[in-house]
C-alpha positions as CSV (number, residue, x, y, z in Angstrom):
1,X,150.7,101.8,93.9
2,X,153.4,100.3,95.8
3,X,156.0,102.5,93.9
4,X,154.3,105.7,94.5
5,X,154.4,104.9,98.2
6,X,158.0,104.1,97.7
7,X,158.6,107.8,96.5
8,X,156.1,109.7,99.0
9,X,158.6,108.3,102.1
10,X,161.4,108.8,100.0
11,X,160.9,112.1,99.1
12,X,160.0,112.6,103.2
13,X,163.6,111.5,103.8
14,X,162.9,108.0,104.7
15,X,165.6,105.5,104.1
16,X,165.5,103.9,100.8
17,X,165.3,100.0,102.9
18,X,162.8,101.4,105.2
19,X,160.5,103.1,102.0
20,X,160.7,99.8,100.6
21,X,159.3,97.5,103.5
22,X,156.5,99.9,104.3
23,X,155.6,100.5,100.9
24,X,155.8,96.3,100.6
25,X,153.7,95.8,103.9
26,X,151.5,98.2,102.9
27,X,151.0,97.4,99.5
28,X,150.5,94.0,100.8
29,X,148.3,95.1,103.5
30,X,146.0,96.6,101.0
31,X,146.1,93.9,98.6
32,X,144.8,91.3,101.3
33,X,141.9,93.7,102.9
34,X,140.4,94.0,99.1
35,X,141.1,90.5,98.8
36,X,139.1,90.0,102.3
37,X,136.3,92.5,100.9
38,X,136.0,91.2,97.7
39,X,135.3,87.6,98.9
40,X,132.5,88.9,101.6
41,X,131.3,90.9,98.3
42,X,131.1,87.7,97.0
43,X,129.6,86.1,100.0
44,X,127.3,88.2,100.7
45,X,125.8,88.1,96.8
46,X,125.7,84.3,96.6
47,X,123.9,84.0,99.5
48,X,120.8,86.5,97.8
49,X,120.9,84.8,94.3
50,X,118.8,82.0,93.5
51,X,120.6,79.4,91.1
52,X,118.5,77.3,88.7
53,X,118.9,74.5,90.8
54,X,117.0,76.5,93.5
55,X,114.6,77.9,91.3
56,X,113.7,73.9,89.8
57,X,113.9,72.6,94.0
58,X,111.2,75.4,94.7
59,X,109.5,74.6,91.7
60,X,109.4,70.9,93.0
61,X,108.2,71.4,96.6
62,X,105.4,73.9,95.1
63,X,104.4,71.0,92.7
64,X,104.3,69.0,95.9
65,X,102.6,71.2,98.3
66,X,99.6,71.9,95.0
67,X,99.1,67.8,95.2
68,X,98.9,67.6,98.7
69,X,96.2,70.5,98.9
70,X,94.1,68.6,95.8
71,X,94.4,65.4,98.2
72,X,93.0,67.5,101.1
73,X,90.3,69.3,99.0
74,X,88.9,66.2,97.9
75,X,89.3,64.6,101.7
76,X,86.7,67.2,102.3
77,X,84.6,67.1,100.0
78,X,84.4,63.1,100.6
79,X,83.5,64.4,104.0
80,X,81.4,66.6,102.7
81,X,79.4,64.2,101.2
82,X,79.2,61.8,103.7
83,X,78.1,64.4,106.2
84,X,75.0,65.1,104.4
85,X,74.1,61.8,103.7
86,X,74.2,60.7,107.7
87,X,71.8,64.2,108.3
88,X,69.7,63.1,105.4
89,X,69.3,59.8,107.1
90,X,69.1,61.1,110.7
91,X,66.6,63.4,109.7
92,X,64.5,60.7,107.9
93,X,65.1,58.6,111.3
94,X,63.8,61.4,113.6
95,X,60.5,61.9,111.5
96,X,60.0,58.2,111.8
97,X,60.5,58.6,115.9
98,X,58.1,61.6,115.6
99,X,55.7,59.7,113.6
100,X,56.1,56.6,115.6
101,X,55.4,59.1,118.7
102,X,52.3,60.9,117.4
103,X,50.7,57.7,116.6
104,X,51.7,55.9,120.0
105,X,49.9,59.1,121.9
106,X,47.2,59.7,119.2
107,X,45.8,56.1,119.1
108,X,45.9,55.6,122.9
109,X,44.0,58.8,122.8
């Protein structure tokens, strides 16, 4: 490339030094700007694809979040439990009050 620029300012009457350092800078110019865009290519695509050492770290922390939603299932149902057995029993301790009440009223009756 830098050879073809060499000729085009040649051929436009440029000075044979003067063809050859702005073919050089530009040849060099060009060379680091695809460098430059190359590496942001490169940057840019690392950034959006997952490695396996991602994939087995997302793996892990699902694994971990699936345990910690079994530990909180079965927190509820515990509560669960125990919920209906305190109504069971406070149900069973306000028929005794009623009964208690009804017989307070209907024996002094």
């Amino acid at each position: 490339m830098e050879l073809a620029i060499y000729n085009a300012f040649r051929e436009a009457g440029v000075e044979e030094e003067k063809a050859q350092a702005i073919a050089a800078n530009l040849n060099a110019n060009f060379n680091t700007t695809v460098s430059k865009a190359i590496e942001q290519h490169y940057a840019i695509h690392s950034q959006q694809i997952a490695t396996k050492g991602d994939v087995e770290t997302v793996r892990f922390e699902v694994e971990k979040l699936r345990l910690e939603i079994e530990k909180v299932r079965a927190e509820i149902e515990k509560s669960k439990t125990e919920i209906i057995r305190w109504m069971f029993g406070a149900i069973i301790a306000a028929a005794g009050i009623a009964m208690a009440i009804a017989r307070l009223f209907l024996t002094a009756a």
